[in-house]
C-alpha positions in Angstrom: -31.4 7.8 7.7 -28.0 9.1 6.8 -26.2 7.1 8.8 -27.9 4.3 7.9 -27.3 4.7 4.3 -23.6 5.3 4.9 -22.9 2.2 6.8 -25.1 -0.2 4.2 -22.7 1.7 1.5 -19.7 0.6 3.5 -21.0 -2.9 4.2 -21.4 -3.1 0.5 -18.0 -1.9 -0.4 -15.8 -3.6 2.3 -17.6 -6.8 1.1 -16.3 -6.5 -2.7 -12.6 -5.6 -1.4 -13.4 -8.6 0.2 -14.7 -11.0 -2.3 -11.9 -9.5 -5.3 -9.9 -10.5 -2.9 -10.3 -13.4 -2.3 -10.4 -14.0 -6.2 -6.9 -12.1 -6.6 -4.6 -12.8 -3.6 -3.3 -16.2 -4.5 -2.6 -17.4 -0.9 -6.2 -15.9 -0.1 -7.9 -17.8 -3.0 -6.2 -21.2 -2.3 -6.9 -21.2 1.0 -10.2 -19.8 1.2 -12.3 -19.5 -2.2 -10.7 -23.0 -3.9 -10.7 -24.9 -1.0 -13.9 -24.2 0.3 -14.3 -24.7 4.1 -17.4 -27.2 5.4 -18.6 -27.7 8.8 -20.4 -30.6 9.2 -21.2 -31.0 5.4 -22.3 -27.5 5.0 -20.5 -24.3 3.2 -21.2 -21.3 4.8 -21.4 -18.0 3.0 -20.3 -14.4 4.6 -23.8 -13.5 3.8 -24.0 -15.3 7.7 -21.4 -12.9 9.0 -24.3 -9.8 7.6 -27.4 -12.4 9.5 -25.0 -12.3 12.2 -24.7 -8.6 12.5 -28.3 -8.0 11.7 -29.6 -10.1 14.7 -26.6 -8.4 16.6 -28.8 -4.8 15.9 -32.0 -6.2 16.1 -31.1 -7.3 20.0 -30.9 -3.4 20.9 -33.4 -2.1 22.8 -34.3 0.7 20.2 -33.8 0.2 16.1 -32.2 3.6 15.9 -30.0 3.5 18.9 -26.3 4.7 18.0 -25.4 0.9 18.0 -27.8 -1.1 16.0 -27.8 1.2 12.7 -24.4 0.1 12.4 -24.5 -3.2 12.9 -27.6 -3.6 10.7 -26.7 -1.5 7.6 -23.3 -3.1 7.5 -25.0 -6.4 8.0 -27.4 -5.4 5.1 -24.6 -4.3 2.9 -22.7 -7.8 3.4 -25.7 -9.1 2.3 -27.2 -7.6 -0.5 -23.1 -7.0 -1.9 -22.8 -11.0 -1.8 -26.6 -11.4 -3.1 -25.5 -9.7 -6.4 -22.0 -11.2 -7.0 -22.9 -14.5 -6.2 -26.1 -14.0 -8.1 -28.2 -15.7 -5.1 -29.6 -15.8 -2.3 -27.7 -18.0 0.4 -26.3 -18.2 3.3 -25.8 -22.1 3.9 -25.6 -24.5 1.1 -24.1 -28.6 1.2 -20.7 -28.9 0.6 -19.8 -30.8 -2.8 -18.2 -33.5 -2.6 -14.8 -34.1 -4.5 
């Protein structure tokens, strides 16, 4: 459970270093928070990149093996971090036009 805990605190605080800066870095924030990126139509959120590393645990054989506690608490902390900043729940939303 320790471990656990440790990497859903870091997924949590590498994901604000991330979002400030994004919001901070000028060349960052044009680029990749003012200009948002679409595929398709759709925005998608880094809350995909914690889906992505959730799955990525969940395909281990065993919950607790050395590998997937990582990749799911760090997934979780990507998630829940971005839940509370962007002050939702998403992951894929349609890109606005204009």
């Amino acid at each position: 459970m320790r471990e656990f805990t440790f990497y859903l605190v870091a997924g949590l605080i590498i994901t604000r270093i991330f979002e400030i800066s994004l919001l901070r870095i000028k060349f960052l924030k044009k680029h990749f928070y003012d200009d948002h990126k679409s595929f398709f139509g759709y925005r998608f959120h880094h809350s995909c990149y914690g889906a992505a590393l959730i799955i990525l645990g969940l395909t281990q054989n065993d919950i607790t093996t050395k590998y997937s506690l990582p990749f799911f608490g760090f997934g979780l902390g990507i998630i829940l971090m971005h839940t509370l900043t962007d002050k939702r729940f998403i992951f894929i939303e349609k890109a606005q036009k204009g």
